[in-house]
C-alpha positions as CSV (number, residue, x, y, z in Angstrom):
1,X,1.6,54.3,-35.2
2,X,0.4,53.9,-32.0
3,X,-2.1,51.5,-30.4
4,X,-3.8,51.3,-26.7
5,X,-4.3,47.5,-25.9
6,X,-7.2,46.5,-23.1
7,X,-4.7,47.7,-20.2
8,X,-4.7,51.5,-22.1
9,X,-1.4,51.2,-22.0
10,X,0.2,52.8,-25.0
11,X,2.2,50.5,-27.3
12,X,4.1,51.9,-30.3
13,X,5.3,49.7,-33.7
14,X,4.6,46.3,-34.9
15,X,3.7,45.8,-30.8
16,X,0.5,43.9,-30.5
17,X,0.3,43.9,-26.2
18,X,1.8,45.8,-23.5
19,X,3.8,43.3,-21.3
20,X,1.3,43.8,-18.8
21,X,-1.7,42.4,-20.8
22,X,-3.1,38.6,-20.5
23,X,-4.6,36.3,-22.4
24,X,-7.6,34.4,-21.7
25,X,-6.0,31.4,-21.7
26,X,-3.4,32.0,-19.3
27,X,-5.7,31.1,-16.6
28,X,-4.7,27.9,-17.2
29,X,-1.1,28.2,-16.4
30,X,-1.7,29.2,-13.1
31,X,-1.2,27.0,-10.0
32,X,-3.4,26.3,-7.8
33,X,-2.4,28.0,-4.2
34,X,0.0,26.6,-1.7
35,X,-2.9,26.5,0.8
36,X,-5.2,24.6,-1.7
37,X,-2.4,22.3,-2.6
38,X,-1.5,22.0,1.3
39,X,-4.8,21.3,1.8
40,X,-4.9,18.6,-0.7
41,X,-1.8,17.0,0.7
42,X,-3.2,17.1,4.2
43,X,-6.3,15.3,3.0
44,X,-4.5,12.6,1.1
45,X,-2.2,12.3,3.9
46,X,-5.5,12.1,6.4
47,X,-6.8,9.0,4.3
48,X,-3.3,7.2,4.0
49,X,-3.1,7.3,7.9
50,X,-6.7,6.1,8.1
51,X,-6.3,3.5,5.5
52,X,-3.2,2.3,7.6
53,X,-5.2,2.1,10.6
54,X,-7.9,0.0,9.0
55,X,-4.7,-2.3,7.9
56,X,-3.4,-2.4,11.4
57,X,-6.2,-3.5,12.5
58,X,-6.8,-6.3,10.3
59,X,-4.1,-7.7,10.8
60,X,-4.1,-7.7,14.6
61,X,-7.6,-9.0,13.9
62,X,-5.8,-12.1,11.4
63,X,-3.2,-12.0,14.0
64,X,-5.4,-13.2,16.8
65,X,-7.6,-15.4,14.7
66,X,-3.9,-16.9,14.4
67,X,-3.3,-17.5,17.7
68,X,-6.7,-18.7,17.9
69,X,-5.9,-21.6,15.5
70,X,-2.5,-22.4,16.5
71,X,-4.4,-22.9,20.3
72,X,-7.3,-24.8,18.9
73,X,-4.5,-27.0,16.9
74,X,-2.5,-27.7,20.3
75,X,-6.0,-28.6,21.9
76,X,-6.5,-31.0,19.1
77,X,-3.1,-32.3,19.0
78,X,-3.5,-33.2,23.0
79,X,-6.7,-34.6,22.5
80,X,-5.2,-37.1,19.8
81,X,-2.6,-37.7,21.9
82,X,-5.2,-38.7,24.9
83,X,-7.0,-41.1,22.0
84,X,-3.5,-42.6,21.0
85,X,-2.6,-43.6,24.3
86,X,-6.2,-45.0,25.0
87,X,-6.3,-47.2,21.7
88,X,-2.7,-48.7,23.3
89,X,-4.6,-49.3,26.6
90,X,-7.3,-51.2,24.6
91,X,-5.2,-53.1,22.6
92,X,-2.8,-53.9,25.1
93,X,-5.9,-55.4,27.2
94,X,-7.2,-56.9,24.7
95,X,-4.1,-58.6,23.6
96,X,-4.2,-59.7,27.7
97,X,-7.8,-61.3,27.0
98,X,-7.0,-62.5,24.2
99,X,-3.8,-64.7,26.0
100,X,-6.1,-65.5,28.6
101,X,-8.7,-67.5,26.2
102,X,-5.8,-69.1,24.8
């Protein structure tokens, strides 16, 4: 017995498909191109790299906020020091007064 399947190719037997023939759902098993996929890749790759960018840049940004600080806290440290050493000057004269009344 023969039978022509939908490529007209001739099949003889207890054959149901020539070789050649596909199933409507094999278009699922087929990958996608390598340029697609290369496409993809570059894409993904394109937003990592600009992702890491925008990272970088924060934390230059944090880093020099940092820096910022650490200066401010020297400034303040100074300035502390400057009020220390006045208080001593003030208590120093007014332990000199304060000998004096005596």
């Amino acid at each position: 017995m023969c039978i022509r399947d939908s490529n007209s190719t001739l099949t003889q037997g207890n054959l149901s498909t020539a070789t050649n023939s596909r199933s409507s759902t094999d278009t699922n098993l087929v990958s996608p191109s390598p340029r697609s996929s290369q496409a993809s890749i570059n894409s993904s790759q394109a937003s990592i790299n600009s992702s890491q960018a925008s990272i970088n840049s924060s934390q230059a940004s944090i880093n020099s906020s940092q820096a910022s600080i650490n200066s401010s806290q020297a400034s303040i440290n100074s300035s502390q020091a400057s009020i220390n050493s006045s208080q001593a000057s003030i208590n120093s004269s007014q332990a000199s007064i304060n000998s004096s009344q005596a």
